[in-house]
C-alpha positions as CSV (number, residue, x, y, z in Angstrom):
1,X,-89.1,-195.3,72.5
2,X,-88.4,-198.5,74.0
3,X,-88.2,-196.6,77.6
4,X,-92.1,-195.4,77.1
5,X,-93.2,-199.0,76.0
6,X,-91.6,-200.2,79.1
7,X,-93.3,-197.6,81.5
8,X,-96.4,-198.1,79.6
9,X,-96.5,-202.4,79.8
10,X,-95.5,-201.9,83.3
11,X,-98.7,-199.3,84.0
12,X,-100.6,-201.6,82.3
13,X,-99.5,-205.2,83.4
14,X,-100.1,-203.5,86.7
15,X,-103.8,-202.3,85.8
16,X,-104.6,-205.3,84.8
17,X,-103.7,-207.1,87.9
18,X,-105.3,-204.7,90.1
19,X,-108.8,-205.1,87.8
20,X,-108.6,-209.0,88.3
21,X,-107.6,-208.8,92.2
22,X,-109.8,-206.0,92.5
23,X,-113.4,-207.7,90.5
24,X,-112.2,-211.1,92.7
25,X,-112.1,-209.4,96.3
26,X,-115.3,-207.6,95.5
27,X,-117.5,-210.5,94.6
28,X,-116.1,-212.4,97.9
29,X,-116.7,-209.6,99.7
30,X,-120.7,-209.1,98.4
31,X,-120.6,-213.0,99.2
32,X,-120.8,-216.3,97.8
33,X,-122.6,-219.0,99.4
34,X,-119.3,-221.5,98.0
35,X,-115.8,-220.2,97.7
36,X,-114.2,-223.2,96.5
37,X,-117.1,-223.8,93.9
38,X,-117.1,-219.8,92.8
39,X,-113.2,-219.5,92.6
40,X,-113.3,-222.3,90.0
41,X,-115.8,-220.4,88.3
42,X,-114.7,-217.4,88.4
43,X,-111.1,-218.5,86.6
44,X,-112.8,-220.3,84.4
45,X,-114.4,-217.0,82.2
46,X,-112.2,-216.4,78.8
47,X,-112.1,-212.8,80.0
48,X,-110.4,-213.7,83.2
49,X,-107.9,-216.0,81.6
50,X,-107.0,-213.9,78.7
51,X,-106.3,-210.7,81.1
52,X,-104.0,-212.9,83.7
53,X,-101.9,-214.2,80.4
54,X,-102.2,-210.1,78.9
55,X,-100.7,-208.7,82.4
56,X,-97.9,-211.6,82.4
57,X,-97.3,-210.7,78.9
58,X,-96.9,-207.1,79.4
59,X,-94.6,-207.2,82.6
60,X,-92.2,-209.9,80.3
61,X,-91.8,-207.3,77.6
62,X,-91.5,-204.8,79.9
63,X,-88.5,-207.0,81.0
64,X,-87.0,-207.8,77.8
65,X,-87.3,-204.1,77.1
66,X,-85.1,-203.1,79.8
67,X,-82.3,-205.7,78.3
68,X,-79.9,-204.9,75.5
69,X,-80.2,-208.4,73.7
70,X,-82.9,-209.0,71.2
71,X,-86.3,-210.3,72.3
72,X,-86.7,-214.0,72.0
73,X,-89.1,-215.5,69.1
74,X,-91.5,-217.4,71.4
75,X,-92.3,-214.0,73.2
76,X,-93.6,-212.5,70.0
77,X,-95.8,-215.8,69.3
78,X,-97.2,-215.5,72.8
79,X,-97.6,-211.9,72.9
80,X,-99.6,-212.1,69.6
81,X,-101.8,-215.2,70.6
82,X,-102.7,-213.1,73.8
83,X,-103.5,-210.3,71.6
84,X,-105.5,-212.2,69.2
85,X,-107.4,-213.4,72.3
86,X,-107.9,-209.6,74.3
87,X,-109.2,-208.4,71.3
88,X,-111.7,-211.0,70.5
89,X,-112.5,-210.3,74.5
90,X,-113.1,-206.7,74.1
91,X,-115.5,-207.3,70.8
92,X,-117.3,-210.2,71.7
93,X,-118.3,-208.5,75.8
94,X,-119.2,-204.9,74.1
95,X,-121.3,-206.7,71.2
96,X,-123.0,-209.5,73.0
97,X,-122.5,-209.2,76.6
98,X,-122.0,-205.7,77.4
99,X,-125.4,-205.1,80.3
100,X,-125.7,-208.9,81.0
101,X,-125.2,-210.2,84.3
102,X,-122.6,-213.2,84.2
103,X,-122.5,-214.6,87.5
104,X,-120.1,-213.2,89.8
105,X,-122.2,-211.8,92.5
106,X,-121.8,-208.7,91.2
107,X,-119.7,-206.4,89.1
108,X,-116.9,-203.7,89.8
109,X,-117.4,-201.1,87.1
110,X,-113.9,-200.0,86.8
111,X,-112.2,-203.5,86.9
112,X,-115.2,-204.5,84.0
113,X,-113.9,-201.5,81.8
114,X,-110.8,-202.3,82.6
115,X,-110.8,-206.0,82.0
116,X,-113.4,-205.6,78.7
117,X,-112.2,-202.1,76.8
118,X,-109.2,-200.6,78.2
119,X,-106.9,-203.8,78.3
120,X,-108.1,-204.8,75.0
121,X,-107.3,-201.4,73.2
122,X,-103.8,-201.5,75.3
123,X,-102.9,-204.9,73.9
124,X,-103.9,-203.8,70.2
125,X,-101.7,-200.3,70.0
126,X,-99.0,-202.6,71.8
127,X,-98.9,-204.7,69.2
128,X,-98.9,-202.4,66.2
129,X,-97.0,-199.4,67.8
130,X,-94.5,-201.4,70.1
131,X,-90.8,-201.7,69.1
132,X,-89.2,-205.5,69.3
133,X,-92.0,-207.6,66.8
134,X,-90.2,-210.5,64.7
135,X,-92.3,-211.7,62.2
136,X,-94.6,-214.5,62.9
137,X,-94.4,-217.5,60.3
138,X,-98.0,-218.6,58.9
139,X,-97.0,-222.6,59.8
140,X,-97.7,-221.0,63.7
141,X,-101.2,-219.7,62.9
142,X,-102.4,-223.0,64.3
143,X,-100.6,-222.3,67.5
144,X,-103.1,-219.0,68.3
145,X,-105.7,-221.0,68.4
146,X,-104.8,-224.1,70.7
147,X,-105.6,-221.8,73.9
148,X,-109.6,-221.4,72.6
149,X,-109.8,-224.8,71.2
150,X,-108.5,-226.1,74.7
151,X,-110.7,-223.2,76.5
152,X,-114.0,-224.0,74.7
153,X,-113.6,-228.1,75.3
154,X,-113.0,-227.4,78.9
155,X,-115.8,-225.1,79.2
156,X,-118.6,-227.6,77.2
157,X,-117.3,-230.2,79.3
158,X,-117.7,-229.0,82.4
159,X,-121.0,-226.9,81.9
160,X,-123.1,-229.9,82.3
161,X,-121.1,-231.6,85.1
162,X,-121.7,-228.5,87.5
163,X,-124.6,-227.2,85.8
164,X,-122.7,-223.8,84.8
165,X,-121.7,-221.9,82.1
166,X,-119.6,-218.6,81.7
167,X,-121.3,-217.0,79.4
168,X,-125.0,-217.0,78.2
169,X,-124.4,-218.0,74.3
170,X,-122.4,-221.2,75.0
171,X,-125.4,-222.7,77.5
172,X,-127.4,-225.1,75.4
173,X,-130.9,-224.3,77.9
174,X,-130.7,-221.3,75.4
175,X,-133.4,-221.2,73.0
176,X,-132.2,-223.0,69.7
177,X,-130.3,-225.6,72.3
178,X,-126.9,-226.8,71.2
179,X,-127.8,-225.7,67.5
180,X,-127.8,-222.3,68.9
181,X,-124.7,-223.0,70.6
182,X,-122.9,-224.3,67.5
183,X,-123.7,-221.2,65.6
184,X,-122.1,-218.8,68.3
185,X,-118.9,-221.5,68.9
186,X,-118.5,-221.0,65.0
187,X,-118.9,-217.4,65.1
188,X,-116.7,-216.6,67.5
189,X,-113.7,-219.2,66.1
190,X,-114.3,-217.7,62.8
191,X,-113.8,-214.2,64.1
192,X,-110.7,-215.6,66.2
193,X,-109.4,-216.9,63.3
194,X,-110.0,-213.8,61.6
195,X,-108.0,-211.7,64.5
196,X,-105.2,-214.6,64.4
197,X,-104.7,-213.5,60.8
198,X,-104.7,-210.0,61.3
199,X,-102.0,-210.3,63.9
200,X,-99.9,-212.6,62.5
201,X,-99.7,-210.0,59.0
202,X,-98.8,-207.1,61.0
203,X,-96.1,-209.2,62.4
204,X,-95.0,-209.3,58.9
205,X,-95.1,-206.0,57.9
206,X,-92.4,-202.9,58.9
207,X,-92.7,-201.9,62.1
208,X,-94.8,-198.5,62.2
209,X,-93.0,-196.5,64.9
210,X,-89.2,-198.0,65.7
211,X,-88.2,-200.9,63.6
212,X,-87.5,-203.9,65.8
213,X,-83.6,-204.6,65.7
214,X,-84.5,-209.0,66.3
215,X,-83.8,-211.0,63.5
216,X,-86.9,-212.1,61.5
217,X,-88.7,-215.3,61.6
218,X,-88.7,-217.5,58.7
């Protein structure tokens, strides 16, 4: 079993990479009138970010996988913040943003269902099916959600400054302004928080396929 997760991380890890790469030698390719300026941009998108952490993610279990000794603890805390995070990726783009043009020249539609759907459901049966969880400890909740606490500062931040926002429900010229804004911020943490939860209870339940032979967490 822990030969097929390792083929399978590996196919997707790879997928991944090649939907990024792919999506980001596309758009320069249609054009952009400022590299510098668009690259920025362009790594600045949740989806973008999440994905990049999921493939590294991915090809470092497929690693541990491959070794005899037990996976380390910090891996399972990463590998369920990044899954807390793809999944909130894959609900959030097919519920509000699915059809919506978000600013990067154009899109690739294999690298978007890659990126938006695929990944996403990947990450989730990875989590629940895959052999080597530990159990999480609730006093680490917090730590799933520094990366969108840090992510959504950055972004508000720099929206005004440059005059750009990733996506459509976190610019203010919105109608309802930064009230409208609030609501979706609180939305989306709420559901992040939700997702954090979820993850961090499977972590603490038996493993459905191959129990994981690492020592639990506290």
């Amino acid at each position: 079993m822990r030969v097929l997760f390792v083929i399978l991380r590996i196919i997707a890890g790879g997928g991944i990479i090649a939907a990024i790469v792919g999506q980001l030698a596309f758009s320069l390719d249609y054009g952009v009138p400022n590299v510098p300026h668009f690259l920025v941009n362009f790594f600045s998108f949740f989806t973008i970010l999440s994905n990049a952490m999921a493939a590294i993610v991915l090809l470092a279990g497929a690693w541990f996988g491959l070794r005899p000794a037990s996976t380390p603890s910090w891996y399972t805390l990463v590998r369920g913040s990044v899954t807390t995070y793809m999944v909130t990726t894959g609900v959030v783009y097919n519920l509000l943003l699915r059809g919506i043009s978000l600013d990067q020249a154009t899109t690739l539609p294999w690298s978007n269902e890659v990126l938006h759907l695929f990944a996403p459901i990947y990450l989730l049966l990875d989590w629940l099916l895959a052999p080597g969880r530990e159990r999480i400890a609730w006093q680490r909740f917090a730590t799933i959600l520094a990366f969108p606490a840090a992510w959504l500062v950055y972004t508000l931040i720099r929206g005004p400054i440059v005059g750009w926002y990733p996506y459509p429900f976190l610019n203010p010229a919105q109608p309802g302004g930064y009230g409208a804004v609030l609501i979706y911020c609180v939305a989306i943490a709420g559901f992040i928080g939700v997702m954090g939860v979820g993850v961090v209870a499977v972590s603490r339940t038996r493993q459905l396929l191959v129990p994981s032979s690492s020592p639990a967490l506290p």
